[in-house]
C-alpha positions as CSV (number, residue, x, y, z in Angstrom):
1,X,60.2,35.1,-16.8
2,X,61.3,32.4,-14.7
3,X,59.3,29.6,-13.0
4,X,60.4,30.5,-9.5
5,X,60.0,34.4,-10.4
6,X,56.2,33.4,-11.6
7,X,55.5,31.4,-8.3
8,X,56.6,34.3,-6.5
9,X,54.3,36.6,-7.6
10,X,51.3,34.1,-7.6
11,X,52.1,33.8,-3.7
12,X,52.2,37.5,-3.1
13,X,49.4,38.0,-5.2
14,X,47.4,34.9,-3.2
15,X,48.8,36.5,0.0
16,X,47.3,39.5,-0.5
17,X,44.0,38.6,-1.4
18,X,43.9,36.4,2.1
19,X,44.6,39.7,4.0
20,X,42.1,41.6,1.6
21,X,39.5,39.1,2.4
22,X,40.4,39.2,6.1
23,X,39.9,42.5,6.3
24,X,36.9,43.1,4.3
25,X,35.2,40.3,5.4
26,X,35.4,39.4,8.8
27,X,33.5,41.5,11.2
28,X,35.5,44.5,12.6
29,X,35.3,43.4,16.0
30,X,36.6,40.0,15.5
31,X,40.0,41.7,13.4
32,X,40.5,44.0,16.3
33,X,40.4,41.0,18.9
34,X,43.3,39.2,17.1
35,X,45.4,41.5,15.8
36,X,46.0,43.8,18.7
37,X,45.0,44.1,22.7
38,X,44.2,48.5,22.3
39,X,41.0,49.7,22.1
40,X,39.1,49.9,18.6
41,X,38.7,53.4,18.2
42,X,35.8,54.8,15.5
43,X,37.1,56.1,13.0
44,X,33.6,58.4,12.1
45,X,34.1,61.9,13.4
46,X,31.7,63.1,15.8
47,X,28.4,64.9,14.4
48,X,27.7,68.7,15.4
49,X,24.6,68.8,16.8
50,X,22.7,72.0,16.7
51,X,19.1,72.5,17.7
52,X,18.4,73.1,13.8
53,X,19.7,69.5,13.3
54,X,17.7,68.0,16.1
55,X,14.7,69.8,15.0
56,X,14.5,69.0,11.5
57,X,15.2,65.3,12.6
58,X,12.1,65.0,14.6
59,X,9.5,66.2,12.4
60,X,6.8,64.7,11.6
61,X,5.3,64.5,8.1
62,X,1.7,65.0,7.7
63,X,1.1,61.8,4.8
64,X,-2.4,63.8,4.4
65,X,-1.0,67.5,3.9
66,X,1.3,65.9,1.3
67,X,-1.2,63.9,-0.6
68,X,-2.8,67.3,-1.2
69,X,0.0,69.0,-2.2
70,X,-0.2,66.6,-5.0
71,X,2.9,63.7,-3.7
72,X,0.7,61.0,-4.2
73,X,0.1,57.7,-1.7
74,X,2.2,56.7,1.0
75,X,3.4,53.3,0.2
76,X,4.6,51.8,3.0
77,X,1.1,52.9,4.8
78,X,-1.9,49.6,4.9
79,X,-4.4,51.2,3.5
80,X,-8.1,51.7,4.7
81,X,-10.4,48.8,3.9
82,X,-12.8,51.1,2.7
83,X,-10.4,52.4,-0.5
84,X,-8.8,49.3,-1.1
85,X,-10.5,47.7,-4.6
86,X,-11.2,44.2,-3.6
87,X,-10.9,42.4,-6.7
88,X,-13.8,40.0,-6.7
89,X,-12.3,36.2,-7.5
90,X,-13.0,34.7,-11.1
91,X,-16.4,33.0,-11.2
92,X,-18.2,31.8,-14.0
93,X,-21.8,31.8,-14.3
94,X,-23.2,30.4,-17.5
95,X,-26.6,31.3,-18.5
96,X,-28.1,28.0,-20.8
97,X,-31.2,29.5,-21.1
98,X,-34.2,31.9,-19.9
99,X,-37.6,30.8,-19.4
100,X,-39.8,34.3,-19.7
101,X,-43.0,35.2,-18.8
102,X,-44.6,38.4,-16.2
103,X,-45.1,37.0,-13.5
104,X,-42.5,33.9,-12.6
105,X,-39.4,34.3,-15.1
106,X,-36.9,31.8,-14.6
107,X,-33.1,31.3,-16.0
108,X,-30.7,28.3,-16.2
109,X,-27.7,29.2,-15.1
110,X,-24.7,26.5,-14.1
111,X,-27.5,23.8,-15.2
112,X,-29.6,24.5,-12.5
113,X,-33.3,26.6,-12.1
114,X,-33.4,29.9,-10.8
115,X,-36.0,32.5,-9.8
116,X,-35.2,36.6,-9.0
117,X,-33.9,36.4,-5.5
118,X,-32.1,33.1,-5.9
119,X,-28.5,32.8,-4.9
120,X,-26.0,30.8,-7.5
121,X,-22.3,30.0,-6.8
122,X,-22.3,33.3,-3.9
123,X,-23.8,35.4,-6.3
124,X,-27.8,37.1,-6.4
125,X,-30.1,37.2,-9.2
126,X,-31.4,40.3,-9.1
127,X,-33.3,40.6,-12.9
128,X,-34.6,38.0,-15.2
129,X,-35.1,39.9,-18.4
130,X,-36.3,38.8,-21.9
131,X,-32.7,38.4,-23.6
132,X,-30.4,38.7,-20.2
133,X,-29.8,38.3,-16.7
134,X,-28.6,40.1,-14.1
135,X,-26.6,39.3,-11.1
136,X,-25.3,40.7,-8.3
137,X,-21.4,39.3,-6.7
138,X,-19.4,41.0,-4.4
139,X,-21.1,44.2,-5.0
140,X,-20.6,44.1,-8.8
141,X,-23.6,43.9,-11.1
142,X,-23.0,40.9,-13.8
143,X,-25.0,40.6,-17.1
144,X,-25.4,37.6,-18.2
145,X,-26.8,36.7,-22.0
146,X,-27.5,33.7,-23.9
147,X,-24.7,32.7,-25.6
């Protein structure tokens, strides 16, 4: 094959990729405006609307009715507050020691005295046992042991 032969091709193969491009690239409304003055006319045929059509349309789904029918969650719905499980955030008590007796237990936790009903780091000490303790954070009960 010739030089001149091979240039040829390459032009009409570059020329239509520019028109390709063009025409698959630029919005519709902008090829319309400079290739021709006529109308742009859709080229979708026109629907048949029947009452059926309309009706099944505007139905509404029950999220509730289908939850029980076993289809599971809606997931583009927020969820209620109270079903969401809030994760409470990664805190770390360290119990050091506990200091028992009947009447006035104490524990070390975090390097620092505490009695039942204390609060440490947001959370509640709610038990002061012999061998653990037990706290209470973000509605979660904690045990915490001598390590």
């Amino acid at each position: 094959m010739s030089e001149s032969t091979r240039k040829k091709i390459l032009y009409a193969a570059l020329v239509a990729a520019v028109i390709w491009g063009v025409y698959n690239f630029v919005p519709k409304s902008q090829i319309s405006t400079a290739t021709t003055s006529k109308p742009v006319v859709s080229r979708q045929a026109p629907i048949a609307a029947t009452n059926a059509t309309f009706a099944r349309i505007d139905k509404t789904i029950n999220v509730a009715d289908m939850k029980l029918k076993g289809w599971g969650s809606d997931p583009f719905r927020a969820r209620d507050k109270k079903t969401f499980n809030k994760k409470a955030p990664k805190k770390v008590w360290k119990l050091s020691g506990i200091v028992f007796n009947d009447f006035n237990p104490l524990a070390i936790i975090n390097g620092k005295s505490i009695a039942v009903g204390d609060m440490i780091d947001g959370a509640k000490v709610v038990k002061i046992e012999r061998k653990k303790v037990i706290i209470e954070y973000a509605g979660n009960s904690i045990s915490l042991s001598v390590s």
